[in-house]
N, C-alpha and C positions, 0 to 999 in steps of 0.2 A: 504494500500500500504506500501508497507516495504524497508527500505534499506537498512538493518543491509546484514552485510559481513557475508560468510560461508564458506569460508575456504585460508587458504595459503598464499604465496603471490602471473598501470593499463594505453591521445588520443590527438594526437597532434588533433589540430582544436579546437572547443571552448565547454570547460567546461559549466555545465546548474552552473548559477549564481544561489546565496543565492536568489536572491530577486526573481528571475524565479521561482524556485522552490516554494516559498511562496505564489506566485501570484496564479500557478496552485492548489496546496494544498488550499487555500485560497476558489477558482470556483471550484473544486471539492465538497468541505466542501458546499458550499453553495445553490451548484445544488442540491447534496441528501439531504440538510435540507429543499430547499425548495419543494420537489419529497415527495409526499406520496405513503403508499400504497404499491399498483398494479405498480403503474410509478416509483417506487425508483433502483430497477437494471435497465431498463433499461434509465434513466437518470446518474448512478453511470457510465457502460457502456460508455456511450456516452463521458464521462466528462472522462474518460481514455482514448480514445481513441483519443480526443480535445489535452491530455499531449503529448501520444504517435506523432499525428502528429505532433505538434510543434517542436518536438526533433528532428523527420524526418526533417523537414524542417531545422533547424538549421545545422544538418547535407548533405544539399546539396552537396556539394560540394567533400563527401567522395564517391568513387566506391560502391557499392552493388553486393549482387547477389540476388535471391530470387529462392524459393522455390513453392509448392503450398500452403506452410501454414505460411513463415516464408520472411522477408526480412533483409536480412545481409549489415548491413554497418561496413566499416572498411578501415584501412589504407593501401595506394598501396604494404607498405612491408608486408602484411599479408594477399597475397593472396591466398594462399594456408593455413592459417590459418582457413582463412573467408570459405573456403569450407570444412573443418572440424567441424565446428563448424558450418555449416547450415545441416549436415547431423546425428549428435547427435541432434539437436533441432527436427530433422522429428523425430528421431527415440523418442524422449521422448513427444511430439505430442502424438504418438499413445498410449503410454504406460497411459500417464496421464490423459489424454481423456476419456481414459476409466473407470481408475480406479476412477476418479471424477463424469465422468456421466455427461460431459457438455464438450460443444464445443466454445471455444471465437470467436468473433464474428472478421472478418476481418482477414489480416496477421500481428502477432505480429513480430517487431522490434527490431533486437539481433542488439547491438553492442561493434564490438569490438576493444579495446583498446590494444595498442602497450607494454603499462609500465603500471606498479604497480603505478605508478607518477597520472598518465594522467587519469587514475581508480579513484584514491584515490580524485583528484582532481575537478571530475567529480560533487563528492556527499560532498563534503567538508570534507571529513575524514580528521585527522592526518596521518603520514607519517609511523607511528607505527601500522597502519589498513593493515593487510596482507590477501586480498579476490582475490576470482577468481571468482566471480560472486553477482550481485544484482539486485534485482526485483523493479522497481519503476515506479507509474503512465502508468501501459500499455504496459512496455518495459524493456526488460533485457538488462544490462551491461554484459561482462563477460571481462575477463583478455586473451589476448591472446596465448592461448598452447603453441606457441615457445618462450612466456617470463618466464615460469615456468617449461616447461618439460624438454628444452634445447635441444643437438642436438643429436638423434635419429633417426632411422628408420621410415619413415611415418608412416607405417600401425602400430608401436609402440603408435605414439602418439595419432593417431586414441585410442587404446583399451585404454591409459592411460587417454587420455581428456572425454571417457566415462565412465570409472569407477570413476575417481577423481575431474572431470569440474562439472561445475555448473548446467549441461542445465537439468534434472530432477527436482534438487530441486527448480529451481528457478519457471519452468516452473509450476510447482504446486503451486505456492506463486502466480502466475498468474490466473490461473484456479478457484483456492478457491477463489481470491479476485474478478474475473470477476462474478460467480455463485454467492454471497452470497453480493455481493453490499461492497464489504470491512465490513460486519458484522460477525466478528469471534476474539478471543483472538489472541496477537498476539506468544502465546507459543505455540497454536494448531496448528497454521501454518506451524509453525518451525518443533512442532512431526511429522506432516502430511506428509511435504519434506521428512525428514531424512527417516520416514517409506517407503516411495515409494524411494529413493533415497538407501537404503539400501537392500531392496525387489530387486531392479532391475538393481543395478548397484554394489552391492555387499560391499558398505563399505559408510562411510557417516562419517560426521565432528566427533561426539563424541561419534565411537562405540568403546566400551573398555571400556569404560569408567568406575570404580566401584560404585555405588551413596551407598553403603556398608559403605565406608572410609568419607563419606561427610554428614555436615549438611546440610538439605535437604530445600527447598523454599517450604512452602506452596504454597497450586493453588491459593491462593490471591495473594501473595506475584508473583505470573508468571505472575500475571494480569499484574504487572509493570514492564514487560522482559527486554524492552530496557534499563531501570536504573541499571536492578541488579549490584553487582558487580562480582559474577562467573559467566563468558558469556558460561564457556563450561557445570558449574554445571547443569546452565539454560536450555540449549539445549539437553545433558539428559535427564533432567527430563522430558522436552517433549515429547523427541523420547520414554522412557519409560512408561508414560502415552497413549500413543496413541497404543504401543506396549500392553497393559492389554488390553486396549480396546477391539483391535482383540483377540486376545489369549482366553478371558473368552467369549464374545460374537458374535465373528468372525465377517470378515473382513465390512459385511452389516453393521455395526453399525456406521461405518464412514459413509457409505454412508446417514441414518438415522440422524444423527447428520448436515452434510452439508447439507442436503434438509431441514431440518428444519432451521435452521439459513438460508438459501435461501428464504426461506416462511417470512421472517424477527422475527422470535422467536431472544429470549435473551440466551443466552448460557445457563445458568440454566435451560429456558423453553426447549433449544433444549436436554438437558440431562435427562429430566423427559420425555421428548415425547419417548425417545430410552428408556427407563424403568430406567434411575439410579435418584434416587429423587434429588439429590442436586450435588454444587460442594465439597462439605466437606464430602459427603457418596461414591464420587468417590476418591475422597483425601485417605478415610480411608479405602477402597477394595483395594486401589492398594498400600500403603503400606504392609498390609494383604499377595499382590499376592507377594511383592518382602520378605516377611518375616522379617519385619520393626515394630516395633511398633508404637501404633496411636499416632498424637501426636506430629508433626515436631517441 
């Protein structure tokens, strides 16, 4: 489960506490350690969706809409927000759904936040953390479109909150972690998003980007995403890695890669089940593909 920010610059009502949050991460942690097996997704599962309702429930008290796949909570002045943003979640539903090859179980939980404040506050961030969406424990945050797009044409902010809002990448940060029981690096994740996020919505946090002019992370070194210190370096290199991926092997190879970390493989084992022997013989093909020497 992730809750690193992806782009930009978040609720009045009550913030998830430090100690909530640990409590849940804590019975998560402890359901899939105690779940072998056959029983580990769907106890992981179950323990996401335990986070999910709680949050629901915390949030009584705000309006909703729902959808058939999707229920939207959010505040009275963002009613017409809250229907923008349950109509990009259908619409990145179908797209991810597919492109994953799994369906999450129940309707997932979008909410949305008024301010960048109330966002940021949410997940403990500093005030210096500018996102417009985060995936955690079962359920997406996202920032609400009339606090970043500003005042516009509706049907403007519709096409802007889908090419530039959060509900693709996040929803795949969803999807991956419902299929594979939360067992995946957390930088495949990140390429996985940007990749379908970029494929389908036409532009993504760090495309431009030149990893040409940069000293580059080993795939070890992404093991430990959240610490790095270049967070945009970081998210290139992933969206680029997952980019060779498809390119030399096409796009089945993701899917090969997810079914095997689903089967509960180790990312090495699921990289030898797709045919590449290691993480250090993918490290040095895809520098190779971008014309880099071996070697970071």
């Amino acid at each position: 489960m992730t809750t690193e920010p992806i782009l930009l610059p978040p609720g009045r009502g009550r913030p998830i506490s430090r100690s909530y949050k640990v409590a849940i991460t804590l019975a998560v942690a402890f359901a899939v350690f105690m779940a072998s097996g056959s029983m580990r997704p769907f106890v992981y599962q179950e323990a996401c969706q335990l986070a999910r309702w709680q949050l629901q429930r915390q949030l009584n008290d705000w309006p909703s809409i729902e959808s058939e796949h999707f229920i939207v909570k959010y505040q009275p002045t963002d009613e017409n927000a809250a229907a923008i943003v349950l109509k990009a979640a259908e619409k990145a539903y179908s797209i991810v759904t597919q492109e994953v090859d799994f369906v999450p179980p129940g309707k997932t939980l979008v909410v949305v936040h008024p301010t960048a404040e109330e966002l940021n506050s949410a997940f403990g961030w500093s005030s210096q953390e500018s996102a417009v969406g985060a995936y955690w424990g079962g359920a997406i945050r996202v920032l609400s479109p009339s606090a970043w797009i500003g005042d516009t044409s509706l049907e403007l902010v519709k096409e802007i909150f889908w090419a530039a809002g959060p509900m693709v990448h996040e929803f795949t940060h969803l999807v991956l972690d419902y299929k594979t029981a939360g067992n995946y690096p957390r930088w495949f994740s990140e390429g996985l998003a940007q990749y379908l996020e970029l494929k389908h919505c036409g532009t993504t946090l760090s495309s431009g980007f030149d990893l040409h002019l940069k000293q580059l992370y080993s795939i070890q070194e992404l093991g430990n995403f959240s610490q790095l210190d270049d967070e945009l370096l970081a998210y290139e290199q992933a969206l680029s890695i997952v980019q060779y991926l498809t390119d030399i092997y096409g796009p089945q190879i993701i899917e090969q890669i997810v079914n095997s970390l689903a089967q509960g493989q180790s990312f090495p084992r699921a990289l030898k089940t797709a045919g590449i022997k290691s993480p250090a013989a993918l490290e040095e093909a895809w520098l190779q593909w971008l014309q880099l020497p071996a070697g970071i």
